[in-house]
N, C-alpha and C positions, 0 to 999 in steps of 0.2 A: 487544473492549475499545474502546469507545465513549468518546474522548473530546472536553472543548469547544474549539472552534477559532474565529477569527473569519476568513471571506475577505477581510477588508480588513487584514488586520495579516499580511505575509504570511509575515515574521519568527517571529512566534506559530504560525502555521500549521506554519511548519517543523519548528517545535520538537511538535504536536503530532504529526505525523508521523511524526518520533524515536521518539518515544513507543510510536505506533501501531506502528510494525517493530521494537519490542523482542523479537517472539518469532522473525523470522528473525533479527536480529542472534544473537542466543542458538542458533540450530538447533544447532548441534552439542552442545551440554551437553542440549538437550531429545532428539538423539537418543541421547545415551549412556548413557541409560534406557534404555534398550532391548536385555533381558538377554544377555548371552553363552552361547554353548551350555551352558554347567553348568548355566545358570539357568534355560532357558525351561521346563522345568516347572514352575515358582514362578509367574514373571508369563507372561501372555499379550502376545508380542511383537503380533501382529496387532491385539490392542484398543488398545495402545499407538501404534503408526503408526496405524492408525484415528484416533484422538483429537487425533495429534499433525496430521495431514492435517486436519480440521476444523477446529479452532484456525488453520494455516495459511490456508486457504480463506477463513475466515470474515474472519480481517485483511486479506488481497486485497483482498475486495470492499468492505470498511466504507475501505479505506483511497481504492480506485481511484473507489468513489460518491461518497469526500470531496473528491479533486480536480477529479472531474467537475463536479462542485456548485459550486467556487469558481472553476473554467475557465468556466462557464454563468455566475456573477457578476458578474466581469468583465469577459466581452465584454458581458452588456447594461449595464453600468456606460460602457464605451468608446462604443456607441452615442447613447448620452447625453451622452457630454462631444463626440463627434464634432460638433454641430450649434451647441454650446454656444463652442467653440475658436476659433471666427474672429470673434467678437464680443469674447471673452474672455482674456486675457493670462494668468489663473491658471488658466482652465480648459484651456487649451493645455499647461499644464505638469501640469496632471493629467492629462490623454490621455497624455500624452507617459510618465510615472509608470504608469497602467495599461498602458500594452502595455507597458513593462519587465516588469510585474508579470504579466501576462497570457502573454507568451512563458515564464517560470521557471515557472509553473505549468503550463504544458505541458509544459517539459522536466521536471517532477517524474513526470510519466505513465510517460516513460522509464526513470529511475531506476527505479521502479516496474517495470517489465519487468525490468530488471536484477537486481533486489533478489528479486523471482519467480523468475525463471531460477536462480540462488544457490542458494536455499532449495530450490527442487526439485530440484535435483541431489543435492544433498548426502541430502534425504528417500528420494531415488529408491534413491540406492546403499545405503544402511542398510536400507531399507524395502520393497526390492522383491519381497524373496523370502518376505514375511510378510503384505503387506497390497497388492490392487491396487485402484484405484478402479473402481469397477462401473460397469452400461452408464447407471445413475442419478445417477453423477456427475460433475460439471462438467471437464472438462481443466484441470491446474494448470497449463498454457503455451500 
């Protein structure tokens, strides 16, 4: 789920963010799909955690690329106002502005660790006795 963001607005960003962790904020309704023993011969629990593990992964990474990408912005945004600062009285308070903004965006990396560690727990103990990730896919932690 791929959506627009800008690295300069970082309020925006947050919010797309939100956005972006709506399927671990949700993992328990997404894993309560996942049939009771009366039911597994109806659905296939294993294609289910499959799916539900893809979808996970795939948000990780589109989310952890998006803050790399606006941590990468940032510092060459600061490098620019660094030379610009001591001539300048607004450009001083805009350095001053992106490392605010520069530090929250790194700690959003964290959050991100957190919000991962969550999701796969919770994945792991519903999911582990149906689906394991193979020697082809990536570690969720």
């Amino acid at each position: 789920m791929s959506l627009s963001y800008s690295c300069n607005d970082f309020l925006g960003f947050q919010e797309a963010l939100k956005k972006m962790r709506d399927i671990d904020d949700k993992i328990i309704y997404a894993l309560n799909s996942i049939p009771t023993e009366s039911f597994r011969n109806q659905v296939s629990s294993e294609s289910t955690c499959k799916e539900l593990y893809n979808s996970l992964n795939k948000g990780w990474d589109e989310r952890e690329e998006a803050i790399k990408q606006c941590i990468l912005v940032s510092a060459n945004k600061l490098k620019t106002l660094k030379d610009k600062r001591e001539d300048d009285f607004t450009a001083q308070k805009e350095f001053k502005a992106e490392q605010r903004k520069l530090r929250l965006l790194q700690s959003e990396l964290n959050v991100e660790d957190i919000v991962k560690e969550r999701s796969y727990k919770a994945f792991n103990e519903r999911c582990r006795a149906f689906f394991v990730a193979g020697a082809g896919s990536k570690s969720l932690v």
